[in-house]
Backbone as a printed PyTorch tensor [residue, N CA C, xyz], in Angstrom:
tensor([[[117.9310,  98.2180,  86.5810],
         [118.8290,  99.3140,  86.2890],
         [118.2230, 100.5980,  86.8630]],

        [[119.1690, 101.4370,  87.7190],
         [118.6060, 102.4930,  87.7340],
         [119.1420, 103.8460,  87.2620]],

        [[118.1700, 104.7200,  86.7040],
         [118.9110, 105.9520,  86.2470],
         [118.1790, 107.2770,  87.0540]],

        [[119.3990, 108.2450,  87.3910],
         [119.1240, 109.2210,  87.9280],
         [118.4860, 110.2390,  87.6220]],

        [[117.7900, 110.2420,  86.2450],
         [116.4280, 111.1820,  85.6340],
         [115.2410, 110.2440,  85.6200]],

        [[115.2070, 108.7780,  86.1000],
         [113.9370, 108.4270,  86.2840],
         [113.6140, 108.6980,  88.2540]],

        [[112.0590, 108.7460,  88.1810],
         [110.9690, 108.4600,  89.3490],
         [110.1460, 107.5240,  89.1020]],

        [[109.9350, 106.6050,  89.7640],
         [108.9820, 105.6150,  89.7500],
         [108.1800, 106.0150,  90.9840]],

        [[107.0600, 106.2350,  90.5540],
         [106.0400, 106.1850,  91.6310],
         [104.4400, 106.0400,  91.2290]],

        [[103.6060, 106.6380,  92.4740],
         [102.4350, 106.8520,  91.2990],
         [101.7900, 105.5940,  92.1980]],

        [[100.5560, 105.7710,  92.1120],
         [ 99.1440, 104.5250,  92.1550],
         [ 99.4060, 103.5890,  91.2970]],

        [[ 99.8220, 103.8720,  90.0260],
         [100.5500, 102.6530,  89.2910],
         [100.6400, 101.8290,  89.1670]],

        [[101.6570, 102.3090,  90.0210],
         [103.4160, 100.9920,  90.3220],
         [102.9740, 100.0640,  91.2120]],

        [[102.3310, 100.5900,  92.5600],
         [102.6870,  99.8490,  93.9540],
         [100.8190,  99.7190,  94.4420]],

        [[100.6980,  98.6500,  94.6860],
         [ 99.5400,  98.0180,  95.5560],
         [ 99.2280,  98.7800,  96.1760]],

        [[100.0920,  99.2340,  96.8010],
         [ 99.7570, 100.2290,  98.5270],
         [ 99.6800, 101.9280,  97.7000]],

        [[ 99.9490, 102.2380,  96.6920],
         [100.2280, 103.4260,  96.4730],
         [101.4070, 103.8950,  96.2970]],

        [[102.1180, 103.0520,  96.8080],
         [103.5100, 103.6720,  96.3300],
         [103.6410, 105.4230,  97.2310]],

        [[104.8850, 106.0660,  97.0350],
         [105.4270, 107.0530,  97.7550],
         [104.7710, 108.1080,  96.6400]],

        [[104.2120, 109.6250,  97.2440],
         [104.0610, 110.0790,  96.1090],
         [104.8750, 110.6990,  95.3830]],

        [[104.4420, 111.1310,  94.0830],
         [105.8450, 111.8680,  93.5160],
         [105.9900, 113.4390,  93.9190]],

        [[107.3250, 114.0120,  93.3570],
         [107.8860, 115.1720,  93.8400],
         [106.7230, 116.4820,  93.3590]],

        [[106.1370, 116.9780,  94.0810],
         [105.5310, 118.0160,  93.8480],
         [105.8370, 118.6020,  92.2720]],

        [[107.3280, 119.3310,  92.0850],
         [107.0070, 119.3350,  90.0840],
         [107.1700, 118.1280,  89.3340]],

        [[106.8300, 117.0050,  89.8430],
         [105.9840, 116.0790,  89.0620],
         [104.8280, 116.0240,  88.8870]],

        [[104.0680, 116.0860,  90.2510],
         [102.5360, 116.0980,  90.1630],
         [102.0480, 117.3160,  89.5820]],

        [[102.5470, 118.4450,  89.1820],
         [101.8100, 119.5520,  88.8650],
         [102.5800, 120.2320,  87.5280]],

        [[103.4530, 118.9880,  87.3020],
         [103.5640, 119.5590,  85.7790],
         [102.8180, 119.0780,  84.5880]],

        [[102.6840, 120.3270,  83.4740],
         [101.7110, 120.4090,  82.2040],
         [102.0240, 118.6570,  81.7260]],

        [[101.0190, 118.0030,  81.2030],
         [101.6630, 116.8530,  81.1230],
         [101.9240, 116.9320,  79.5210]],

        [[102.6590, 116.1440,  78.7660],
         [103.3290, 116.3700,  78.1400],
         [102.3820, 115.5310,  76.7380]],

        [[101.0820, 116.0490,  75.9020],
         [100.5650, 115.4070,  75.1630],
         [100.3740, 115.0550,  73.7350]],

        [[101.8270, 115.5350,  73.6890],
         [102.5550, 114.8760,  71.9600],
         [103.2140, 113.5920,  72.3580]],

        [[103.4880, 113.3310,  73.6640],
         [104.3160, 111.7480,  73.3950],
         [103.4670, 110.4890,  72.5840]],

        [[102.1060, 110.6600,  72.5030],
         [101.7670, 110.0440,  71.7990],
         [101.3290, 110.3640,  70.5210]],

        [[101.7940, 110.8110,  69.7900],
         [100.7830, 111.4410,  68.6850],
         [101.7200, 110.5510,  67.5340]],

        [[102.6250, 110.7300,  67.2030],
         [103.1320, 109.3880,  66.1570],
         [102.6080, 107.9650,  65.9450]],

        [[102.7300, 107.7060,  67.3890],
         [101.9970, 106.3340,  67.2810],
         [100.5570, 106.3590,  66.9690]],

        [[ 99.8320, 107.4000,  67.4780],
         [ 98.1140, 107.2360,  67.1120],
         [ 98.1290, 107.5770,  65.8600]],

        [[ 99.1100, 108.4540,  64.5460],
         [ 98.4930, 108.3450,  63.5110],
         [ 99.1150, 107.1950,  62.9490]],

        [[100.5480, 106.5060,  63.1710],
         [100.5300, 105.4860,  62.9500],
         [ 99.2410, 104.4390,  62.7170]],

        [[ 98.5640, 104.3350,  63.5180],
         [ 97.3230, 103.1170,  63.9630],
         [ 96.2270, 104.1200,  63.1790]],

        [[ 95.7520, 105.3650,  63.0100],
         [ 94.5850, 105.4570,  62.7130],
         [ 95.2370, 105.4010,  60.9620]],

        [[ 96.6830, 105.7980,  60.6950],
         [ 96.6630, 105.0790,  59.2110],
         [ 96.9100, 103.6030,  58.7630]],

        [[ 96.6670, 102.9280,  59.8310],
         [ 96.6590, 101.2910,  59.8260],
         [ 95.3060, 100.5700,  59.7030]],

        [[ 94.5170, 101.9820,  59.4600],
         [ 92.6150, 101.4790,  59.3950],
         [ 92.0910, 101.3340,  60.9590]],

        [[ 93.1690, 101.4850,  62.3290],
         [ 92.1960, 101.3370,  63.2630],
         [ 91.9130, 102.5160,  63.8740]],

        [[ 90.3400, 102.3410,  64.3800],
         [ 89.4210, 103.2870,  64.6230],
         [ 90.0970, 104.5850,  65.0300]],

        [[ 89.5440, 105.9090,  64.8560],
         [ 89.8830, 106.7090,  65.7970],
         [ 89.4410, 107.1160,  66.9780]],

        [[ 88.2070, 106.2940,  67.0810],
         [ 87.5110, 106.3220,  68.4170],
         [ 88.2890, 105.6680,  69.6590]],

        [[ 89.2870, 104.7310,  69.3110],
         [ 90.0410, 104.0960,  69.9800],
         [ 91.1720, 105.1700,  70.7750]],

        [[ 90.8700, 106.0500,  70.1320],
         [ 92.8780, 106.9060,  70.5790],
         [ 92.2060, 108.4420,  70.9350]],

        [[ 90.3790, 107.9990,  71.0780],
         [ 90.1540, 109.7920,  71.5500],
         [ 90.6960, 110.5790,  72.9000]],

        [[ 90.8080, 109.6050,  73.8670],
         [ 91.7270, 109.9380,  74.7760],
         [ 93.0430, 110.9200,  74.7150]],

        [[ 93.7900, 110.1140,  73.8120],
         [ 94.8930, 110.8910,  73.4000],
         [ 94.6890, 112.0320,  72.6420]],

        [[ 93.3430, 111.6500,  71.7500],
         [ 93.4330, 113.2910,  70.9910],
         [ 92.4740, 114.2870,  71.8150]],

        [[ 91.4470, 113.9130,  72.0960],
         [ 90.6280, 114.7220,  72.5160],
         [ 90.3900, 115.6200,  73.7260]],

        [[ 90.8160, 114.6730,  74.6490],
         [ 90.8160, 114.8740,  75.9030],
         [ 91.6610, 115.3140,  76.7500]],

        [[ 91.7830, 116.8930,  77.8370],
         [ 93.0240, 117.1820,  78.6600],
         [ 92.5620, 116.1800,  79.7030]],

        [[ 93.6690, 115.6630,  80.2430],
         [ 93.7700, 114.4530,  81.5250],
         [ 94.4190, 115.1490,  82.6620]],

        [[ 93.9150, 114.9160,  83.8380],
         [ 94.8090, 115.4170,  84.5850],
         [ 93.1990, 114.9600,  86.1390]],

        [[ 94.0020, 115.5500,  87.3580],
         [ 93.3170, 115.0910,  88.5610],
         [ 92.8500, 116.9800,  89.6340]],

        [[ 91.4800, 117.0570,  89.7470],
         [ 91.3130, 118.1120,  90.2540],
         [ 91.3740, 117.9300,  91.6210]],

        [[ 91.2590, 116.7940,  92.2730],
         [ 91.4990, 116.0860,  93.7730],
         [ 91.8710, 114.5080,  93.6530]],

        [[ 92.6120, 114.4720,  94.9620],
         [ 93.4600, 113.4670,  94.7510],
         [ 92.5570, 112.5530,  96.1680]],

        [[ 92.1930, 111.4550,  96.4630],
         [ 91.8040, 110.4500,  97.7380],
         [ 90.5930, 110.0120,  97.6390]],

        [[ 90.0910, 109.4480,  98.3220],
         [ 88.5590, 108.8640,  98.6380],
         [ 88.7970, 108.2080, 100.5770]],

        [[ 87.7720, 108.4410, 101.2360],
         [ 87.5590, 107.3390, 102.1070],
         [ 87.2710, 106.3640, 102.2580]],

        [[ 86.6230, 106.1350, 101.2020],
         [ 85.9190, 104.8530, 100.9920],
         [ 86.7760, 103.3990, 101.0590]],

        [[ 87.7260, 103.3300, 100.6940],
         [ 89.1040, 102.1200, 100.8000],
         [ 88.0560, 100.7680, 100.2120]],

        [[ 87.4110, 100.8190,  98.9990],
         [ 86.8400, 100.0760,  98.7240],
         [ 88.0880,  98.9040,  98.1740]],

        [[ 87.6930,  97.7720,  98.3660],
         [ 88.6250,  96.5520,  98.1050],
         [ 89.3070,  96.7590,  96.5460]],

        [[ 88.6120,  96.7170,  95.6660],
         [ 88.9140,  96.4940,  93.7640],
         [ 90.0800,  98.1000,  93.3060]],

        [[ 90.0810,  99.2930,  94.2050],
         [ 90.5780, 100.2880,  94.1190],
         [ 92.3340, 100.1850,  94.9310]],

        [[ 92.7860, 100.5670,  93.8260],
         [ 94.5450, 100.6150,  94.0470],
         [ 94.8180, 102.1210,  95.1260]],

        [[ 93.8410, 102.9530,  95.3220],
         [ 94.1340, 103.9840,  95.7680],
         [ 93.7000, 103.9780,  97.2840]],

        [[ 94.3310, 103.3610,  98.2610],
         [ 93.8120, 103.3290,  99.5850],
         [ 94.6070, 104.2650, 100.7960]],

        [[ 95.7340, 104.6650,  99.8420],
         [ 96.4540, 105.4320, 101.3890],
         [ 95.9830, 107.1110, 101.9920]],

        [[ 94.5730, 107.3370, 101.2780],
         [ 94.1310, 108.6260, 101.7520],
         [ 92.9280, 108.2980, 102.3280]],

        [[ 92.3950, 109.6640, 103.4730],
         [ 91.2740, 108.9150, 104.3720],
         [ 89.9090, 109.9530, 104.1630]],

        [[ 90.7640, 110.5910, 103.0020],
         [ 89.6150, 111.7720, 102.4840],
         [ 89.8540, 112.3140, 101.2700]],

        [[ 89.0350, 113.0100, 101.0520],
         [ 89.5130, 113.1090,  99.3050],
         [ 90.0110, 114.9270,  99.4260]],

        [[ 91.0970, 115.0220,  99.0020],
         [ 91.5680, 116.7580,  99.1080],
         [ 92.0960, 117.0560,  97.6220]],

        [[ 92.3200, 118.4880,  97.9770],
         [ 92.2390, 119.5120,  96.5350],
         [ 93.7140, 118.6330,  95.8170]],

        [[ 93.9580, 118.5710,  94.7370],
         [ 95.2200, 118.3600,  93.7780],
         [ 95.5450, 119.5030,  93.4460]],

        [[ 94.9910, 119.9560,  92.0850],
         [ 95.4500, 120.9240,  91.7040],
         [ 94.3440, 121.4330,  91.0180]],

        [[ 94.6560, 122.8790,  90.0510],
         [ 93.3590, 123.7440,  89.1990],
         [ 93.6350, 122.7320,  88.1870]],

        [[ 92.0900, 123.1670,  87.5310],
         [ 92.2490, 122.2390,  85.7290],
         [ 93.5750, 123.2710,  84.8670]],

        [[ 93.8970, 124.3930,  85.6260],
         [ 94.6040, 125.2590,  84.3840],
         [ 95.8910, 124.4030,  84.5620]],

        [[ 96.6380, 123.1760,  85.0520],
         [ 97.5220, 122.7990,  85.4740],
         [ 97.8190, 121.3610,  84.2890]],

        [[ 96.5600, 120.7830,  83.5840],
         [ 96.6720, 120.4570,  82.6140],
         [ 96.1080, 120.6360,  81.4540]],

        [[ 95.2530, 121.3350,  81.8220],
         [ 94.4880, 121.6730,  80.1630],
         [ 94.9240, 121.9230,  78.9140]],

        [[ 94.5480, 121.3000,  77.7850],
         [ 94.9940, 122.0630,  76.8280],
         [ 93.6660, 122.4200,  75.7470]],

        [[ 94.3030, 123.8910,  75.5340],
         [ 93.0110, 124.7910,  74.7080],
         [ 92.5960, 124.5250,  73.2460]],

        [[ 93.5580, 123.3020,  73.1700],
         [ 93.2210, 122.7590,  71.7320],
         [ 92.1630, 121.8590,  71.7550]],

        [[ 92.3420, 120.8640,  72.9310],
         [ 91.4530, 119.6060,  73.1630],
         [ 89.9690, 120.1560,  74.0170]],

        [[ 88.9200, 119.1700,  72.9510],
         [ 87.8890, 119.9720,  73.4420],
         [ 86.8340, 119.7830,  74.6860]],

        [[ 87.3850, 118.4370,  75.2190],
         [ 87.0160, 117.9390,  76.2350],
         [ 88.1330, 117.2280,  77.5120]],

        [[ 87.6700, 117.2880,  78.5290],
         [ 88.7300, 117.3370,  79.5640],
         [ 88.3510, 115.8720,  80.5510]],

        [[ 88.5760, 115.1160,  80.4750],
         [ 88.7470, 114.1530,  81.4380],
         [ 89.4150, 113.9280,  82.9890]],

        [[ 88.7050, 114.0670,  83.8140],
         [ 89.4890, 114.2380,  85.7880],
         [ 89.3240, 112.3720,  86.0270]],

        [[ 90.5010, 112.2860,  86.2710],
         [ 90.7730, 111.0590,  86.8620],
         [ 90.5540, 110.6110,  88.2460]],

        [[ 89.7900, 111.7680,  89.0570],
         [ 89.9320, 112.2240,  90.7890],
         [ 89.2440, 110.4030,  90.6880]],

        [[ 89.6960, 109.9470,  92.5420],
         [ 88.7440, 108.9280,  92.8220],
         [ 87.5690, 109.2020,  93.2220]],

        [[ 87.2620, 110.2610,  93.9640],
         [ 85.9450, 110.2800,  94.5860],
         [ 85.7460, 112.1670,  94.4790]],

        [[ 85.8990, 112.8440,  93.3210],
         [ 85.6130, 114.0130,  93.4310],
         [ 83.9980, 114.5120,  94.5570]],

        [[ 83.3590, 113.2860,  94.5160],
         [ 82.0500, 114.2220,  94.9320],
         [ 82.4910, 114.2410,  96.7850]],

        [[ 83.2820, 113.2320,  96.9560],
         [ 83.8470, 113.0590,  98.5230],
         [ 84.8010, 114.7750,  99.1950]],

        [[ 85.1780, 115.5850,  97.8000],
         [ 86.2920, 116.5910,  98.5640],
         [ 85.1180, 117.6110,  99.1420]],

        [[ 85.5280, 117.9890, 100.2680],
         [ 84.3390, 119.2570, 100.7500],
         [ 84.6450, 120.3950, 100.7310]],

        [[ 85.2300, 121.2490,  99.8140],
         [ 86.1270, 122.1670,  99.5790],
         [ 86.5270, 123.0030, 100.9470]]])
C-alpha cells in the first residue's frame, strides 16, 4: 500500500542505501516523545531502565554522514568519503543529558 505522507528511505530499508531522503527530512528535530508511553509502559512492567536509556537519555542524531572504507558487514557503502550532515543543534535536546552521533566514520570527515 502506498500513502502519500509516507517516505521510505534511509540506510535502513535498502542494502545499497537506498535513495536519500528529502533534505527536511534529514534535518528535521527528530521527534522524541514517540516513544515515551511505551518505555514507561515496560519500565512499569519491572523491565530495566537501563534497557530504554537510549530513548530517555540520549539526543540521537548524525554530525557527518559516509566513510570510505566500504567495509563488507556495513549497510552504508554509497559514499566515498565521509562529509559534514548537519550541527548537533539540529537534534539535541536540552533535557537529555547525553548525546549519541550515529556518523559511520566521524574520525574519516576532514572538515
Amino acid at each position: 500500500m502506498e500513502l502519500p505522507n509516507i517516505v521510505i528511505g534511509g540506510t535502513g530499508f535498502f542494502p545499497d542505501g537506498g535513495e536519500s531522503l528529502d533534505c527536511e527530512i534529514e534535518h528535521h528535530m527528530p521527534d522524541y516523545k514517540l516513544y515515551e508511553n511505551y518505555v514507561e509502559e515496560q519500565i512499569k512492567a519491572n523491565k530495566p531502565r537501563v534497557r530504554y536509556s537510549s530513548y530517555l537519555d540520549y539526543s540521537i542524531g548524525f554530525a557527518t554522514r559516509g566513510c570510505f572504507r566500504k567495509c563488507q558487514f556495513c549497510v552504508n557503502k554509497k559514499y566515498d568519503k565521509a562529509l559534514k550532515h548537519s550541527d548537533i543543534s539540529e537534534f539535541v535536546d536540552n533535557e537529555k543529558p547525553y548525546i549519541s552521533l550515529w556518523d559511520d566514520n566521524f574520525l574519516a570527515y576532514k572538515g
